[in-house]
PDB file of N, CA, C and O in Angstrom:
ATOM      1  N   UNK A   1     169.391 164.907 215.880  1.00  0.00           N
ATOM      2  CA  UNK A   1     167.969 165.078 215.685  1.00  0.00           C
ATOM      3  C   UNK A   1     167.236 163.986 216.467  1.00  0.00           C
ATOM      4  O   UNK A   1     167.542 162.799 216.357  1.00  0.00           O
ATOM      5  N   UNK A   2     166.463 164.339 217.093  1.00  0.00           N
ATOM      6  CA  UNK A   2     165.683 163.304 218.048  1.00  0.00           C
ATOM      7  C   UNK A   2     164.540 163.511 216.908  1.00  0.00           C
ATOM      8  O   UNK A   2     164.397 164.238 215.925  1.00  0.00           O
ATOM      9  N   UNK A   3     163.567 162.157 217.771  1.00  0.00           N
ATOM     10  CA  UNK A   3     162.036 161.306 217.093  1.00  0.00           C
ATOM     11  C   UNK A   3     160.658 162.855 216.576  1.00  0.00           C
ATOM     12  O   UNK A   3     159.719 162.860 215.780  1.00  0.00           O
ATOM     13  N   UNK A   4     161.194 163.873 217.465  1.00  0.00           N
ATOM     14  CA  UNK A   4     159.929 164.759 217.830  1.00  0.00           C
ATOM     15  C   UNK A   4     160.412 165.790 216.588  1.00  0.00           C
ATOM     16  O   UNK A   4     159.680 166.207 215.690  1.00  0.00           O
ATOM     17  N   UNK A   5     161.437 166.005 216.725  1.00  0.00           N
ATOM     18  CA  UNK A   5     162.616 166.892 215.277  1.00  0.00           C
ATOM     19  C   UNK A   5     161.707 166.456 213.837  1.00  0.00           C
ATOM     20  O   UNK A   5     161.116 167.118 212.984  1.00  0.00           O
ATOM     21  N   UNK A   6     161.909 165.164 214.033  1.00  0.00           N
ATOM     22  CA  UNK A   6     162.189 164.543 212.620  1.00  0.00           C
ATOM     23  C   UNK A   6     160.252 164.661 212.188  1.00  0.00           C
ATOM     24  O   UNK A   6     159.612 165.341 211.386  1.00  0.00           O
ATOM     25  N   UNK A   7     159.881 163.591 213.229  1.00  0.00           N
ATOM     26  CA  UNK A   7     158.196 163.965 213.147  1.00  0.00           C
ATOM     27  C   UNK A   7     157.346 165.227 212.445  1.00  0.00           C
ATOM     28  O   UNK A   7     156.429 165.128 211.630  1.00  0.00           O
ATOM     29  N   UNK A   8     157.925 166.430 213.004  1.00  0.00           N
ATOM     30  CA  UNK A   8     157.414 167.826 212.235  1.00  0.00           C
ATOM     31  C   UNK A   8     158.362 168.211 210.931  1.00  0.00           C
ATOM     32  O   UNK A   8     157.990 169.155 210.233  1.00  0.00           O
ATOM     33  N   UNK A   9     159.327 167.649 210.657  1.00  0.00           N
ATOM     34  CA  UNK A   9     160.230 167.956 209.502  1.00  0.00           C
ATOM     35  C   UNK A   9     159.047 167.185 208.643  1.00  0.00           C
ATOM     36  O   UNK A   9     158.308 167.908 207.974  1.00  0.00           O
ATOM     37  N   UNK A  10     158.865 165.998 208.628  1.00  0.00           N
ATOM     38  CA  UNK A  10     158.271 164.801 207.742  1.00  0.00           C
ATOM     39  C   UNK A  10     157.071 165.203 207.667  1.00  0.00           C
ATOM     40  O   UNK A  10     156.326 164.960 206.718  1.00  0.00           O
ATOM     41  N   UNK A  11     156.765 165.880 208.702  1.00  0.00           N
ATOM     42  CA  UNK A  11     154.733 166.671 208.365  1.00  0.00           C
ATOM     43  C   UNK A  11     154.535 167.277 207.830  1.00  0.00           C
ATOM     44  O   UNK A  11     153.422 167.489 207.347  1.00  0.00           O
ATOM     45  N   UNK A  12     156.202 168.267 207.522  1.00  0.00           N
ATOM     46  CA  UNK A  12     156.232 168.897 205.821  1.00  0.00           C
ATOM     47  C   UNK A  12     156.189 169.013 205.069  1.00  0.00           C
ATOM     48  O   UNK A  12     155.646 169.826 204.321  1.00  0.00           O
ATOM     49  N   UNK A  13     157.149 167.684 204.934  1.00  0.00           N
ATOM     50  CA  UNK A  13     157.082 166.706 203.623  1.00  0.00           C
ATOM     51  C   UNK A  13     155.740 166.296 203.143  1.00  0.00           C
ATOM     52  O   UNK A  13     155.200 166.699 202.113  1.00  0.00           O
ATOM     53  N   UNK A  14     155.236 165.410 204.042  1.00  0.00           N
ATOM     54  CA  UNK A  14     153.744 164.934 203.850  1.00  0.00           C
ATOM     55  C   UNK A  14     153.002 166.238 203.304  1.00  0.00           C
ATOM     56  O   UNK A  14     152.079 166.004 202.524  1.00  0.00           O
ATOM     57  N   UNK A  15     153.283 167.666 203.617  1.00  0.00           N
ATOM     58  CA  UNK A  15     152.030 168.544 203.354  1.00  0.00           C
ATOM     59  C   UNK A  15     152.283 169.163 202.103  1.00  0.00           C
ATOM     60  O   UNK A  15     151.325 169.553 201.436  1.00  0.00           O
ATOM     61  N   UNK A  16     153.799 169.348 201.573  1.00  0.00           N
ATOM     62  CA  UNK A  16     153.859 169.628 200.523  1.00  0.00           C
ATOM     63  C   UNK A  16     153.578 168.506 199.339  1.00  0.00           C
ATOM     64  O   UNK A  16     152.898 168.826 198.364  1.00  0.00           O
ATOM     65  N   UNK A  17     154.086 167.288 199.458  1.00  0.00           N
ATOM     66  CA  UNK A  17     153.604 165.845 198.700  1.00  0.00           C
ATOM     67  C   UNK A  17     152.005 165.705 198.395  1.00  0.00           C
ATOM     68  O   UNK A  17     151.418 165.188 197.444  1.00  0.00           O
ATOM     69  N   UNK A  18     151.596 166.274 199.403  1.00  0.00           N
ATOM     70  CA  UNK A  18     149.792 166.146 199.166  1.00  0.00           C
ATOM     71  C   UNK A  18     149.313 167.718 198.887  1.00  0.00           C
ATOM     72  O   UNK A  18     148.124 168.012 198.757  1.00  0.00           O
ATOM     73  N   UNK A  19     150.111 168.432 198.832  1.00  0.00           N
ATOM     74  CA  UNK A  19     149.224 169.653 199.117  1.00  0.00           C
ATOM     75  C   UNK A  19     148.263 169.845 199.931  1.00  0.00           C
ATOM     76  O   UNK A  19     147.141 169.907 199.427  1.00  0.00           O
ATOM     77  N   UNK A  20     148.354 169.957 201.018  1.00  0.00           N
ATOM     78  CA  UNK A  20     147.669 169.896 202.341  1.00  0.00           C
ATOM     79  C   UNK A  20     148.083 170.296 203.606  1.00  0.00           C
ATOM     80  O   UNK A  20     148.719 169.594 204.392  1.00  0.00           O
ATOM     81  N   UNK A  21     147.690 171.494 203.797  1.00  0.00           N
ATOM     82  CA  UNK A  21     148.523 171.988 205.427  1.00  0.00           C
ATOM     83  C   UNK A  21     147.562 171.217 206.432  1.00  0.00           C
ATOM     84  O   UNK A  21     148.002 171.260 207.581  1.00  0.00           O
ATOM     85  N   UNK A  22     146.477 170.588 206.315  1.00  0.00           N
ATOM     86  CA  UNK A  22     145.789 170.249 207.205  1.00  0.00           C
ATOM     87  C   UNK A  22     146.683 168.733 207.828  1.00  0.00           C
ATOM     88  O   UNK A  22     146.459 168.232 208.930  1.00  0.00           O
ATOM     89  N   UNK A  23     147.376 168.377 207.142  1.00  0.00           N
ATOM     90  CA  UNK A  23     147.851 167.126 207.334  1.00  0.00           C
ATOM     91  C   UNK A  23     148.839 167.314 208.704  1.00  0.00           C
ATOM     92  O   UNK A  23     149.894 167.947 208.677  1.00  0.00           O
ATOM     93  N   UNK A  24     148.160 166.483 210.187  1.00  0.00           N
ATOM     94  CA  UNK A  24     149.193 166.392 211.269  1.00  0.00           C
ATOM     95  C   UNK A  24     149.590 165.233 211.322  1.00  0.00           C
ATOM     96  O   UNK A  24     148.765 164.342 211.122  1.00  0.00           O
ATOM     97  N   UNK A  25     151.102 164.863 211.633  1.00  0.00           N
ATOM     98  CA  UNK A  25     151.304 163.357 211.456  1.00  0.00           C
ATOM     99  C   UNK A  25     151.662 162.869 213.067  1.00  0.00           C
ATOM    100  O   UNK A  25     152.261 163.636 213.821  1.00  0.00           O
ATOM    101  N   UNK A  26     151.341 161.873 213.383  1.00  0.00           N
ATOM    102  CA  UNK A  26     151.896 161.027 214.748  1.00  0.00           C
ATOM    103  C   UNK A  26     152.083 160.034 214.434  1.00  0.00           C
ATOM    104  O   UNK A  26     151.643 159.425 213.459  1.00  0.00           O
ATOM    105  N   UNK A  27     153.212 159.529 215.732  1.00  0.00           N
ATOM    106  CA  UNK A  27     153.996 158.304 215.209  1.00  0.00           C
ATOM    107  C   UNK A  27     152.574 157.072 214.917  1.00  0.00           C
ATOM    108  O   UNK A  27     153.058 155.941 214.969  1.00  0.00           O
ATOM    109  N   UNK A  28     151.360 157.029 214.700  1.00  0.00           N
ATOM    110  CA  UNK A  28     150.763 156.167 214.416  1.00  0.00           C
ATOM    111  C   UNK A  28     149.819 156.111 213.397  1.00  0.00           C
ATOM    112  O   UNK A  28     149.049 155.185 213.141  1.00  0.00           O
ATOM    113  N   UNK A  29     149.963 157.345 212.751  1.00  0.00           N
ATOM    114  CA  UNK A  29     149.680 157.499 211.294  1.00  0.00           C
ATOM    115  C   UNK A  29     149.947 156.477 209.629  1.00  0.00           C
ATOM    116  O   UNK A  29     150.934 156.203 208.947  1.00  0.00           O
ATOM    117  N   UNK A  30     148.933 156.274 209.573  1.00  0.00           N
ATOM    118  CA  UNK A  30     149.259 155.088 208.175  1.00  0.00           C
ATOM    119  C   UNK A  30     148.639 155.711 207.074  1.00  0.00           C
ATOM    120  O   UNK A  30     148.121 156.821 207.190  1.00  0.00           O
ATOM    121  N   UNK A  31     148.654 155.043 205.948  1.00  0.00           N
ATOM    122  CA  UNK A  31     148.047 155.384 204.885  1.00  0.00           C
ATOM    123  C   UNK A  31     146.927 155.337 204.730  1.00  0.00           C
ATOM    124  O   UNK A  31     146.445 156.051 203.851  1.00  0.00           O
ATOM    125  N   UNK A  32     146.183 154.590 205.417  1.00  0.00           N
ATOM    126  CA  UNK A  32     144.735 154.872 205.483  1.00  0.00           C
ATOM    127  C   UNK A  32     143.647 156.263 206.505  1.00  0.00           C
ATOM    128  O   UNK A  32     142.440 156.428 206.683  1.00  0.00           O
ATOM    129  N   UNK A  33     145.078 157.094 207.004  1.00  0.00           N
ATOM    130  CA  UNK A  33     144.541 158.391 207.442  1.00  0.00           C
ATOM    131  C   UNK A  33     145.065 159.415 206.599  1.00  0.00           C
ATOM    132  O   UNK A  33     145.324 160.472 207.174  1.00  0.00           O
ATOM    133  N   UNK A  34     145.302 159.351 205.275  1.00  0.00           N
ATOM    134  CA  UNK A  34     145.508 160.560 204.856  1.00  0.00           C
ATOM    135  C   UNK A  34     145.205 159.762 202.912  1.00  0.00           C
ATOM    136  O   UNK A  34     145.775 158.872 202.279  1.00  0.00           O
ATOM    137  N   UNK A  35     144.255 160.521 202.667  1.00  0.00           N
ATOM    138  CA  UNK A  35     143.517 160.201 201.423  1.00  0.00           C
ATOM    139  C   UNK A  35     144.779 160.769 200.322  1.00  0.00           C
ATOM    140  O   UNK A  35     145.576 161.706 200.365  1.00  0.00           O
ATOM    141  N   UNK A  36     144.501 159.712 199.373  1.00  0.00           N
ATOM    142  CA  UNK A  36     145.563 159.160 198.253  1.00  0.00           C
ATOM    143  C   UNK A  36     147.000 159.002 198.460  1.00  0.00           C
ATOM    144  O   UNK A  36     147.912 159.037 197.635  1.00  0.00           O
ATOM    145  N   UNK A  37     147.023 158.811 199.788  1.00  0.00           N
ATOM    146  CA  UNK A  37     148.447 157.790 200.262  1.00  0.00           C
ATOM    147  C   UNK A  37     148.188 156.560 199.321  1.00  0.00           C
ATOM    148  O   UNK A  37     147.370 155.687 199.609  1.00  0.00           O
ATOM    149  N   UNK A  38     148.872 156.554 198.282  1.00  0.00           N
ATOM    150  CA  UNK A  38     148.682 154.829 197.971  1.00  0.00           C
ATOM    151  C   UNK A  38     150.439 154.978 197.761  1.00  0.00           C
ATOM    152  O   UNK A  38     151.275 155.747 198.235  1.00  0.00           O
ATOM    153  N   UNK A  39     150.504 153.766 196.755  1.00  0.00           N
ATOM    154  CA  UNK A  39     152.216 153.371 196.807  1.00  0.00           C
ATOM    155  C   UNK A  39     152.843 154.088 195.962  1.00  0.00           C
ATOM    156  O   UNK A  39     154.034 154.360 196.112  1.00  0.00           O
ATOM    157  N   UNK A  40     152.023 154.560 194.797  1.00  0.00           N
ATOM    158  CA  UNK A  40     152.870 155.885 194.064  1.00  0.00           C
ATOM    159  C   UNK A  40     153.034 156.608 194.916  1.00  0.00           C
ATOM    160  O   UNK A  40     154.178 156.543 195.368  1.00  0.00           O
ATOM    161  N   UNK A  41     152.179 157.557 195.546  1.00  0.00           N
ATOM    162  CA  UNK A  41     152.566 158.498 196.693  1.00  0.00           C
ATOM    163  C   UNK A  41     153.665 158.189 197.622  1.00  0.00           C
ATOM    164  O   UNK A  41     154.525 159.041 197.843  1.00  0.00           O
ATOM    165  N   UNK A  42     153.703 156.790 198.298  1.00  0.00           N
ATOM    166  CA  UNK A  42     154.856 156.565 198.975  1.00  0.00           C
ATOM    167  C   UNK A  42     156.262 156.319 198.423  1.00  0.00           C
ATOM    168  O   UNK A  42     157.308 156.529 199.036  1.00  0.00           O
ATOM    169  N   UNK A  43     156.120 155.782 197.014  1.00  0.00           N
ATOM    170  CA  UNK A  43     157.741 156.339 195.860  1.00  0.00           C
ATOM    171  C   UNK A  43     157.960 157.983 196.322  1.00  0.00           C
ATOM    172  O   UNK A  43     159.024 158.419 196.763  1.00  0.00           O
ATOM    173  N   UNK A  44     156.953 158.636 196.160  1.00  0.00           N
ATOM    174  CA  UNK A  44     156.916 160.279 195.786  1.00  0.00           C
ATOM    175  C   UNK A  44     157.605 160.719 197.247  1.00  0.00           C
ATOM    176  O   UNK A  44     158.555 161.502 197.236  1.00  0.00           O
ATOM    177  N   UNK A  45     157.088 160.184 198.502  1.00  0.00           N
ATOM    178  CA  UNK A  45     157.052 160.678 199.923  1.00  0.00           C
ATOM    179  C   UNK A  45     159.097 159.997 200.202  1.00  0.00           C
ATOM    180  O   UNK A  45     160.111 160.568 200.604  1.00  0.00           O
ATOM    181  N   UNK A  46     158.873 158.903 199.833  1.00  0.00           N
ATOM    182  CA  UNK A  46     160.427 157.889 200.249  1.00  0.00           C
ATOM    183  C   UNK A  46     161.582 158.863 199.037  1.00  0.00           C
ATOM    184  O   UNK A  46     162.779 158.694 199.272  1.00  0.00           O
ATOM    185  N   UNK A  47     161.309 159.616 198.079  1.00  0.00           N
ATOM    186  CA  UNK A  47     162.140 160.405 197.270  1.00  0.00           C
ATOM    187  C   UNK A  47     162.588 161.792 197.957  1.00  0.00           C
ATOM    188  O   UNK A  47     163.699 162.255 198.213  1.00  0.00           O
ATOM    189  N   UNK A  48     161.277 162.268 198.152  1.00  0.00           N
ATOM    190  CA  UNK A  48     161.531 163.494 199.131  1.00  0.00           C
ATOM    191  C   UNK A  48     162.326 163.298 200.336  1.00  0.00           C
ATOM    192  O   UNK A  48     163.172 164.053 200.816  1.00  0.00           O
ATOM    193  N   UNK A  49     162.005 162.405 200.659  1.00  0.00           N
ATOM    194  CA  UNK A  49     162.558 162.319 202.323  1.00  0.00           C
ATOM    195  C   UNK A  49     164.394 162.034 202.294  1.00  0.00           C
ATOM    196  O   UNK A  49     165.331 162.438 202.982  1.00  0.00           O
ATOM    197  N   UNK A  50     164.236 161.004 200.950  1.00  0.00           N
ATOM    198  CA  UNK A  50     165.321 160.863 200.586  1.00  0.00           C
ATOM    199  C   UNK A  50     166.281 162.000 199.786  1.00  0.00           C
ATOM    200  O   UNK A  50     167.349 161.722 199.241  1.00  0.00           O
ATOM    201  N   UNK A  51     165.936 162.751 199.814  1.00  0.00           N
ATOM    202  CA  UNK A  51     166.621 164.048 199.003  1.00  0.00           C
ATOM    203  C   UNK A  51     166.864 164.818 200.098  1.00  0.00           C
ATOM    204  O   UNK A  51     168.009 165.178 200.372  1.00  0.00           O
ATOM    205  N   UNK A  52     165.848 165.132 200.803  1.00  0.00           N
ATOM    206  CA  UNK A  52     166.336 165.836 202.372  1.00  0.00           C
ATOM    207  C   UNK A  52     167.523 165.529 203.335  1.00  0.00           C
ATOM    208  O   UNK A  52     168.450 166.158 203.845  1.00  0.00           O
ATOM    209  N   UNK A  53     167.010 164.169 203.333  1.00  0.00           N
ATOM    210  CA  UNK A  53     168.330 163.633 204.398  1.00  0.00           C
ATOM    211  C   UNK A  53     169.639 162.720 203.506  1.00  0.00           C
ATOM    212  O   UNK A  53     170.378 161.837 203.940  1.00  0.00           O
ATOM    213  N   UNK A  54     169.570 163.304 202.191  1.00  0.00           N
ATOM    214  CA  UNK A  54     170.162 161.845 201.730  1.00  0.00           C
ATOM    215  C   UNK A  54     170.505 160.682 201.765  1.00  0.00           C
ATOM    216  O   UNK A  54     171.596 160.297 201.347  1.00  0.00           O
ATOM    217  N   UNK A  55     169.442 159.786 202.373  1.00  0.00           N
ATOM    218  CA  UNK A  55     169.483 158.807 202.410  1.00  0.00           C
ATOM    219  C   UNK A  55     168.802 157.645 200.823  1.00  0.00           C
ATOM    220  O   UNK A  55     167.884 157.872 200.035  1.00  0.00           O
ATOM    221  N   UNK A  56     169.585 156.671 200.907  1.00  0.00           N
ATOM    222  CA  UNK A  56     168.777 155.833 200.062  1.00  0.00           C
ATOM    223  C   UNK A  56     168.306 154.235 200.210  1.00  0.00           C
ATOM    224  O   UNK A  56     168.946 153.196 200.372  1.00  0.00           O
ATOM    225  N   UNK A  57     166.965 154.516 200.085  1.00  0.00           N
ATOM    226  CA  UNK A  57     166.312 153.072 200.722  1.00  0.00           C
ATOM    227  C   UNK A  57     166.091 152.230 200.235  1.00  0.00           C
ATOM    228  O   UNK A  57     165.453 152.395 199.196  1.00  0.00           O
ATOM    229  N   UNK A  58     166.403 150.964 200.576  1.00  0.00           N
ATOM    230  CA  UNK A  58     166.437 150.139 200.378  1.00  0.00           C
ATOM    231  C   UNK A  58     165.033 149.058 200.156  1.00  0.00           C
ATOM    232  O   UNK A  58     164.266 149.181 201.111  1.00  0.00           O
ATOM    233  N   UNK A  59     164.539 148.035 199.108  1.00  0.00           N
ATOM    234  CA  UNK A  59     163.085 147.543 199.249  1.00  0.00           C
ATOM    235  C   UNK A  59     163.373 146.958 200.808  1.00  0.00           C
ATOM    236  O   UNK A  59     162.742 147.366 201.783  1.00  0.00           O
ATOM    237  N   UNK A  60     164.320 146.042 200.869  1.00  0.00           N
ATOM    238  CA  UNK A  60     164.178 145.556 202.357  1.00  0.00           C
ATOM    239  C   UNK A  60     163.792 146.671 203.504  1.00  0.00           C
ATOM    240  O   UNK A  60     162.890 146.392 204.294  1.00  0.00           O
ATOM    241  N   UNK A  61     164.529 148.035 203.604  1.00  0.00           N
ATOM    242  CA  UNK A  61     163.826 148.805 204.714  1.00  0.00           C
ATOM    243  C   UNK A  61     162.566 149.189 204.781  1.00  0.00           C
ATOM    244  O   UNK A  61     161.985 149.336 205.856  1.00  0.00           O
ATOM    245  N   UNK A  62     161.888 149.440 203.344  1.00  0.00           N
ATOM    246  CA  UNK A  62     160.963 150.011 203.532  1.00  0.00           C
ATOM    247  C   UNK A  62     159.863 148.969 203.511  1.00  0.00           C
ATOM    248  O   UNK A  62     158.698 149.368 203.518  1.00  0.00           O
ATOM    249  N   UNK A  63     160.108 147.738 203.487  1.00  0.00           N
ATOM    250  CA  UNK A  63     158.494 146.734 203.014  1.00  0.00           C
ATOM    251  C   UNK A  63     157.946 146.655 204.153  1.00  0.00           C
ATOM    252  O   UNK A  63     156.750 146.376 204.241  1.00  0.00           O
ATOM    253  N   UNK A  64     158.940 146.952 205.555  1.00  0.00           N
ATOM    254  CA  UNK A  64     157.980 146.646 207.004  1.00  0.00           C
ATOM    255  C   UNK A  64     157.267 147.924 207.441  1.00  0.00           C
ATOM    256  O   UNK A  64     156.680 147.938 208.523  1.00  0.00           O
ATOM    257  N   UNK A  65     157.288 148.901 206.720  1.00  0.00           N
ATOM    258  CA  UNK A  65     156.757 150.564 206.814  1.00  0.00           C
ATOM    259  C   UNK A  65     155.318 150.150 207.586  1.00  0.00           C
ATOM    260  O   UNK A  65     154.993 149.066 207.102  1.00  0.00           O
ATOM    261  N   UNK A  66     154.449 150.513 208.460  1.00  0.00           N
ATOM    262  CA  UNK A  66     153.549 150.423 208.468  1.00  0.00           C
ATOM    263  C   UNK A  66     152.918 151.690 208.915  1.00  0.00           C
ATOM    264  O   UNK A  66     152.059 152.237 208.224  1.00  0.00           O
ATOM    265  N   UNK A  67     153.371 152.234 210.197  1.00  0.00           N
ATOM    266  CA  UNK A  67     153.366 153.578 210.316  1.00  0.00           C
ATOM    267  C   UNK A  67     154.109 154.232 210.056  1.00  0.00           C
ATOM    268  O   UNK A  67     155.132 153.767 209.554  1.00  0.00           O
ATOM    269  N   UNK A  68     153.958 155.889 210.299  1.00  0.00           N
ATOM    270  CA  UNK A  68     154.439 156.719 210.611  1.00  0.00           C
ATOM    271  C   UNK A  68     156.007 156.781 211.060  1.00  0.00           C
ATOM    272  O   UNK A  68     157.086 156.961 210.495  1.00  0.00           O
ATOM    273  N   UNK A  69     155.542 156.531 212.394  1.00  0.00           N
ATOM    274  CA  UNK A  69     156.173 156.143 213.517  1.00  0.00           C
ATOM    275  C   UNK A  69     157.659 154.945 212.935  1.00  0.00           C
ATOM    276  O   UNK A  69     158.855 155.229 212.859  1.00  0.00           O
ATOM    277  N   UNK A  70     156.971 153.632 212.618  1.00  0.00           N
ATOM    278  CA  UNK A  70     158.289 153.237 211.748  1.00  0.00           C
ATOM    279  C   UNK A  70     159.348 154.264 210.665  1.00  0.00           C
ATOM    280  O   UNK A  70     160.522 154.626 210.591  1.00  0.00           O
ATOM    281  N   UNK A  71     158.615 154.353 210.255  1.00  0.00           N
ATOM    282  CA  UNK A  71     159.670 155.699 208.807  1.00  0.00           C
ATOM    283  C   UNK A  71     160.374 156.579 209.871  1.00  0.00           C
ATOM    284  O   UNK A  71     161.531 156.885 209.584  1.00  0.00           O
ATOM    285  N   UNK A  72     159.918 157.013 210.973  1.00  0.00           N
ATOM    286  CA  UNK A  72     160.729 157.835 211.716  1.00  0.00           C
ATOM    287  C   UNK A  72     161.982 157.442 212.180  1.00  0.00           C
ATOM    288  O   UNK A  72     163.068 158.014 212.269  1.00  0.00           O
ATOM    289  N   UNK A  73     161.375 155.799 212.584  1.00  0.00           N
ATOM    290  CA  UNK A  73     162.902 154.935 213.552  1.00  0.00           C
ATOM    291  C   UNK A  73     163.317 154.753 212.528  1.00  0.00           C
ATOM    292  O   UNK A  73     164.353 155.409 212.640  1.00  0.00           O
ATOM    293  N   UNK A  74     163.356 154.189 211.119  1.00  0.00           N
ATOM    294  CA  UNK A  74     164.060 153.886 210.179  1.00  0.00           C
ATOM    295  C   UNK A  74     164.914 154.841 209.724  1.00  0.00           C
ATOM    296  O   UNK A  74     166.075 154.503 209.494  1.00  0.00           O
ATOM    297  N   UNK A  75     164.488 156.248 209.503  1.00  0.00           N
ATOM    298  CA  UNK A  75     165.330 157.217 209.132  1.00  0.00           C
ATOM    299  C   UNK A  75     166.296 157.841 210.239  1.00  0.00           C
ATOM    300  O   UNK A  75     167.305 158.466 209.914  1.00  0.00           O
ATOM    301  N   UNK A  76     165.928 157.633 211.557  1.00  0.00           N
ATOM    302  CA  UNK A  76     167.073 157.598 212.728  1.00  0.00           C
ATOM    303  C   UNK A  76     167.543 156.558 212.753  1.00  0.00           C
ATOM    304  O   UNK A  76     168.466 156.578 213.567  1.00  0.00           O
ATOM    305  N   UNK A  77     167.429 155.566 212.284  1.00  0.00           N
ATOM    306  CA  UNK A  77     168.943 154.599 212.247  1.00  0.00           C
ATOM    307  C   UNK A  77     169.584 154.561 210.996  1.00  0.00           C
ATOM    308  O   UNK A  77     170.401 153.657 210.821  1.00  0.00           O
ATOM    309  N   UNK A  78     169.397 155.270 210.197  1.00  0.00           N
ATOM    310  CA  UNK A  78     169.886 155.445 208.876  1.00  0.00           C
ATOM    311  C   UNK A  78     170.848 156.667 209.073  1.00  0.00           C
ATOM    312  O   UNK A  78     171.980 156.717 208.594  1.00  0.00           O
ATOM    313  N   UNK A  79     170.198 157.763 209.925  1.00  0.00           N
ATOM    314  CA  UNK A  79     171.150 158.960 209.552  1.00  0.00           C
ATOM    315  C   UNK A  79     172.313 159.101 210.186  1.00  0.00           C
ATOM    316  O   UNK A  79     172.339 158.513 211.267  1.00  0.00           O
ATOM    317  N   UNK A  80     173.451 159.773 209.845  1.00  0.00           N
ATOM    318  CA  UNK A  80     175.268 159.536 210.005  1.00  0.00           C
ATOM    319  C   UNK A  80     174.668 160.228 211.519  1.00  0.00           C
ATOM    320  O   UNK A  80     173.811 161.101 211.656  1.00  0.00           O
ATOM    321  N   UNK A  81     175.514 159.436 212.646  1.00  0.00           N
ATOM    322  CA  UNK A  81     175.388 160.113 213.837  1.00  0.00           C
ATOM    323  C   UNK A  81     176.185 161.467 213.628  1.00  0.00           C
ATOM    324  O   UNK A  81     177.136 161.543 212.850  1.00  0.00           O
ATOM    325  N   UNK A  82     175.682 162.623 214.452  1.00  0.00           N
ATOM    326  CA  UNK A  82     176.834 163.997 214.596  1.00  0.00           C
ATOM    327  C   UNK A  82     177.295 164.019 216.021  1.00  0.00           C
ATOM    328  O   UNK A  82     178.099 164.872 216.397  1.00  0.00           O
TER     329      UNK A  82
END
């Protein structure tokens, strides 16, 4: 899965988490472009994502989150190469 794969998988996520198809994400998207992103929401968003790819995160991976764009590289260096 390359950066562009994962990007529209996670815009899913994001649209079902908010209920919102309007929601487009780019790697420079933060929480302050998409209304009631706060940190409950990002437990809610880091569960989903984590159920999808089974991954499980760690506080250290996720405290440098700032964009988008980070959560993307983080979850490509997390996932088992194929």
């Amino acid at each position: 899965m390359n950066a562009e794969q994962l990007l529209k998988e996670l815009e899913q996520i994001f649209r079902d988490n908010f209920d919102d198809d309007s929601i487009v994400l780019t790697r420079q998207t933060t929480s302050e472009d998409i209304e009631d992103w706060d940190s409950l929401e990002q437990i809610n968003l880091l569960t989903a994502i984590g159920k999808k790819y089974g991954l499980r995160f760690q506080i250290r991976d996720i405290s440098g989150l700032e964009t988008v764009g980070d959560m993307v590289d983080l979850i490509l260096r997390m996932l088992p190469e194929k």
